[in-house]
C-alpha positions in Angstrom: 41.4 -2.1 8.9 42.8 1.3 8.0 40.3 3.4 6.6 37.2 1.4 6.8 34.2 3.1 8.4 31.1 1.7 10.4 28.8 2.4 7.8 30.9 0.8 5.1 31.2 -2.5 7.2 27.7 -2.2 7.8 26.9 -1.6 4.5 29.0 -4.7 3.8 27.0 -7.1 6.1 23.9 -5.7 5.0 24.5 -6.5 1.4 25.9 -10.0 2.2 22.6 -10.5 4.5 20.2 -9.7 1.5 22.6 -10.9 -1.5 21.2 -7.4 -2.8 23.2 -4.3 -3.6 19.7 -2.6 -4.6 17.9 -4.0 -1.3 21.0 -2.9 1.1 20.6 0.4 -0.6 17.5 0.8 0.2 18.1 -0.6 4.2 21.0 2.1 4.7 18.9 4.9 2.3 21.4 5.5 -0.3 21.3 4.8 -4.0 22.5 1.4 -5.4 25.5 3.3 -7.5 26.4 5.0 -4.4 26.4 1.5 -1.9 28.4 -0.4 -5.2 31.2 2.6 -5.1 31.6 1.8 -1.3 32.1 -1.6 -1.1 34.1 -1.5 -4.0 36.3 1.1 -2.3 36.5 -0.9 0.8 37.7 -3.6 -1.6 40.6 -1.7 -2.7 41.5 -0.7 0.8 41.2 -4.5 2.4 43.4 -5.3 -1.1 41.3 -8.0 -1.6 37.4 -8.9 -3.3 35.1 -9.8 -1.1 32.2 -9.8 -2.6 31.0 -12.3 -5.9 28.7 -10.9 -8.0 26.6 -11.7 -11.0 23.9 -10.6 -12.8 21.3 -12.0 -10.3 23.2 -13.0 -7.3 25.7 -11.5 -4.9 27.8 -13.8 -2.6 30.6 -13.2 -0.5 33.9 -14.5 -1.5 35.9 -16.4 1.0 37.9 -13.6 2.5 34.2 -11.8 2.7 33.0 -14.8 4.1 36.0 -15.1 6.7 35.5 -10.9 7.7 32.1 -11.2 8.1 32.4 -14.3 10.5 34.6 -11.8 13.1 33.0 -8.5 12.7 29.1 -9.9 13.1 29.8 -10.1 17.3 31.7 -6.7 16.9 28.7 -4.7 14.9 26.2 -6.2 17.3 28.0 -5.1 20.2 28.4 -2.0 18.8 24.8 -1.4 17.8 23.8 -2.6 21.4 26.2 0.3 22.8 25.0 2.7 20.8 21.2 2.1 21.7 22.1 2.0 25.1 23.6 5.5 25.0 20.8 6.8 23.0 18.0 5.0 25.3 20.2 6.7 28.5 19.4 10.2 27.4 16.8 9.8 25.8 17.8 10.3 22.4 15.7 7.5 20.0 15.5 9.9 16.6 14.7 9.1 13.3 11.5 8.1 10.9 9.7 4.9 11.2 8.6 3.7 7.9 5.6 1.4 8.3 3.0 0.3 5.6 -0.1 -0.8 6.8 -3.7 -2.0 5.1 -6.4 0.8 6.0 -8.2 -1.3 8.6 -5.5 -1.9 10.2 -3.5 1.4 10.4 -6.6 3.0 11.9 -8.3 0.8 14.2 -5.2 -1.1 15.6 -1.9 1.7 15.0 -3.2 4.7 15.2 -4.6 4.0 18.7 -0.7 3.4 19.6 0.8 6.2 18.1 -0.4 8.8 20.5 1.5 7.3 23.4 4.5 5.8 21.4 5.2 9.7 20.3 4.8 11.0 23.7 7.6 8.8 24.9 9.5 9.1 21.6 9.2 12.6 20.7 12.0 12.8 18.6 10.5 10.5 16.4 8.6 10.6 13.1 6.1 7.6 12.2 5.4 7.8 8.3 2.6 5.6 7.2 1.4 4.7 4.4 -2.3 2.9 4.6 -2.7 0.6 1.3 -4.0 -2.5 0.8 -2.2 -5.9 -1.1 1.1 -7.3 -0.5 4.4 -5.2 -0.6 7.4 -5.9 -0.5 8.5 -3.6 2.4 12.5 -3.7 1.4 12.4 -3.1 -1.8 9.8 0.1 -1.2 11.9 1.1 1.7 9.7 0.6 4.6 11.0 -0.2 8.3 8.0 -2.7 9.0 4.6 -3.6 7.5 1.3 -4.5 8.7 -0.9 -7.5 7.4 -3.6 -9.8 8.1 -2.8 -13.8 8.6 -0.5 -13.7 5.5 2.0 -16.2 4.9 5.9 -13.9 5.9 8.8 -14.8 4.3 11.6 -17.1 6.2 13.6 -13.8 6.9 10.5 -11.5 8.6 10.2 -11.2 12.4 6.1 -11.1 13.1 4.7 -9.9 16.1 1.0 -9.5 17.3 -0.3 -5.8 17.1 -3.6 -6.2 18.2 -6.2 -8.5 20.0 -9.0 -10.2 18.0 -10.8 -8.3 15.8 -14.5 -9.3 13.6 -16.3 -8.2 10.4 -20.2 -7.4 10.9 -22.7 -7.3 8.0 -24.6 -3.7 7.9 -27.6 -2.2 6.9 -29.5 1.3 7.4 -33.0 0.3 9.6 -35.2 1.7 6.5 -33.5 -1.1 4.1 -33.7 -4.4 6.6 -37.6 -2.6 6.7 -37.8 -3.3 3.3 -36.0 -6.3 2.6 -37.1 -8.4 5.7 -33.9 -9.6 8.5 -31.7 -12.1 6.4 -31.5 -15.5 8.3 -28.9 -17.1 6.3 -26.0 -16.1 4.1 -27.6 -17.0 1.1 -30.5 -14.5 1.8 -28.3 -11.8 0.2 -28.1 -12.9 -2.9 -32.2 -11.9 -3.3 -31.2 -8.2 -1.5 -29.3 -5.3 -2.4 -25.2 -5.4 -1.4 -22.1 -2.6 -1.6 -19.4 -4.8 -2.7 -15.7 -4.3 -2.0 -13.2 -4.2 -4.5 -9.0 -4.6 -3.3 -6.4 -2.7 -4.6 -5.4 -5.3 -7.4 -9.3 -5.2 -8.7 -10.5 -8.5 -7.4 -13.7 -8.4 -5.6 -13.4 -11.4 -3.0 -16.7 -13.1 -2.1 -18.4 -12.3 1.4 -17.8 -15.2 3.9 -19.6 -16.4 6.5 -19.1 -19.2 9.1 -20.8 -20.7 11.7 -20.2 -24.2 14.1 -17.4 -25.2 11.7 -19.2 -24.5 8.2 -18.1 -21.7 6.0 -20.7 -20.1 3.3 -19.6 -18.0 0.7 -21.7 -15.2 -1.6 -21.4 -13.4 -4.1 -24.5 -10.7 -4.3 -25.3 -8.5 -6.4 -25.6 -4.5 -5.6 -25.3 -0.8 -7.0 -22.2 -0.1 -5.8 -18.8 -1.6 -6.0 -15.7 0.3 -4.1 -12.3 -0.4 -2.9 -13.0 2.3 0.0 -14.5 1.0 3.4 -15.6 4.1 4.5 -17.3 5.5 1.4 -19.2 2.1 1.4 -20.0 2.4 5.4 -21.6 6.0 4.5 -23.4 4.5 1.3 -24.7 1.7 3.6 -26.0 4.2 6.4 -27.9 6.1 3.1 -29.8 2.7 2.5 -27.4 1.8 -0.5 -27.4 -1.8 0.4 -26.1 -4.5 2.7 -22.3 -4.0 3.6 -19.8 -6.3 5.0 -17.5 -4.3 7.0 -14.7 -4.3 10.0 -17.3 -3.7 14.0 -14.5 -0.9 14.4 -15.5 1.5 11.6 -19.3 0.3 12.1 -20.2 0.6 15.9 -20.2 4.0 16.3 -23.2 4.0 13.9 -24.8 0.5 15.0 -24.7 2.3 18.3 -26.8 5.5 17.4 -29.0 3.5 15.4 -28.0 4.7 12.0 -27.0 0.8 10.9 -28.3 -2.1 11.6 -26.1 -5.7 12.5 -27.6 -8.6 10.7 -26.2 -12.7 10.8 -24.0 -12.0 14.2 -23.7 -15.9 14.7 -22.4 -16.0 10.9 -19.3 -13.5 11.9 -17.0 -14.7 14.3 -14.0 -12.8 15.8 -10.8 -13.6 13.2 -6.9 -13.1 14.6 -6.1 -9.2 14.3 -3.0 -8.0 12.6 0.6 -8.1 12.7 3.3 -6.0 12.7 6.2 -7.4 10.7 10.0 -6.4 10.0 13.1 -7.4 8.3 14.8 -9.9 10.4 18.3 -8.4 10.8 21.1 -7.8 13.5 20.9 -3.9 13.8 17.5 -2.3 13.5 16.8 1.3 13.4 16.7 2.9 17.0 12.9 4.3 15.9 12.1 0.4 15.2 13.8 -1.3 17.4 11.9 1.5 20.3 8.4 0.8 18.3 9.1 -3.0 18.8 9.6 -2.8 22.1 6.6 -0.1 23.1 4.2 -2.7 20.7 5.4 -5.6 23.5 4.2 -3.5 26.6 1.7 -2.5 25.0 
């Protein structure tokens, strides 16, 4: 194919794979205009369409159907080789992309990130921490990080971290006051920091305990959608604060908070990491995945 380039076949697969111009844009980090020039360039030098599009869909055409069936075993093949030389000297480059919730991003990644940089120098890990679903192609992410969420057909999952558990907090002056809570439903007569997500919802605190699941909604002074501004407010005697044992042990362990209902909060499955499932993966990915499985 006279003329054709890597990238433009790739670009071609990638746009077939996601029946997107806009989303295999965003996957090869050029405009839409700019990935809609190409193919249709590569159109005109094939002499033939090989693409169907409309206003919502984008197919391939028989002849795209029939070019795509050969070169998938050639790109791979070629991707493979080019890791290979890159892994041989050493060479993984690039940005990782990844978006992760808060909790997540510091107590589970940033623990990896000190020893996936050391062997990766040459790569940059971008992260941006936010809370609520994404969709992680069409922002432009390599890979995201959630909590038992339901992943599209077309995402790879993979375990991040071990178990992890939510404890329920109070300063020693306030559980003084209040007397120790011996049930869920004790809070609704005490003083509670409530958390509030991204979208504005304010999700009940939950509780469980040999198979039975209880579910309040108290009533407090202060409502945030930060954990740690609530963790600090809770160490000031604010109010009773249900929070991730990571960002509270440190001050359960000096004494500054209090853990309350321990057989109410069992450990829950920790999070994710999660990525587009597609033939050729960035290097800096495909290098993350593989450190995040030895890990």
């Amino acid at each position: 194919m006279i003329g054709a380039s890597l990238e433009d076949l790739e670009l071609l697969a990638a746009v077939a794979r996601h029946g997107s111009f806009r989303r295999a844009a965003l996957e090869a980090r050029i405009s839409p205009s700019s990935a809609t020039e190409r193919i249709r360039a590569l159109e005109d030098r094939v002499g033939a369409r090989l693409l169907n599009r409309s206003t919502r869909s984008v197919a391939p055409t028989e002849a795209g159907a029939a070019l795509l069936a050969r070169l998938g075993p050639a790109l791979g093949e070629i991707a493979a080789a080019l890791d290979a030389a890159g892994e041989a000297g050493n060479a993984v480059s690039g940005t990782l992309r990844i978006n992760a919730p808060p909790p997540a991003a510091e107590l589970v990644l940033a623990p990896l990130l000190p020893r996936f940089l050391a062997r990766h120098p040459r790569v940059v890990v971008d992260v941006t921490a936010e809370s609520g679903f994404v969709d992680i192609v069409q922002r432009g992410y390599d890979a995201g990080v959630r909590y038992g969420e339901s992943l599209a057909r077309d995402m790879i999952a993979l375990r991040l971290g071990g178990p992890q558990r939510y404890v329920l907090v109070a300063s020693p002056a306030l559980v003084a006051a209040t007397g120790l809570p011996e049930e869920p439903q004790a809070l609704l007569r005490m003083p509670c920091i409530r958390l509030r997500f991204a979208g504005g919802t304010m999700p009940p605190m939950e509780f469980e305990r040999d198979g039975r699941v209880v579910t309040v909604r108290p009533e407090g002074g202060l409502v945030t959608n930060d954990g740690h501004l609530g963790l600090i407010a809770a160490i000031g005697g604010l109010g009773y604060f249900l929070t991730f044992e990571g960002w509270a042990r440190p001050a359960i362990d000096d004494g500054r908070l209090v853990s309350v209902l321990e057989d109410w909060l069992p450990p829950f499955e920790g999070p994710f990491l999660y990525y587009p499932s597609r033939r050729h993966m960035p290097a800096a990915l495909r290098a993350f995945v593989d450190f995040v499985k030895g890990a």
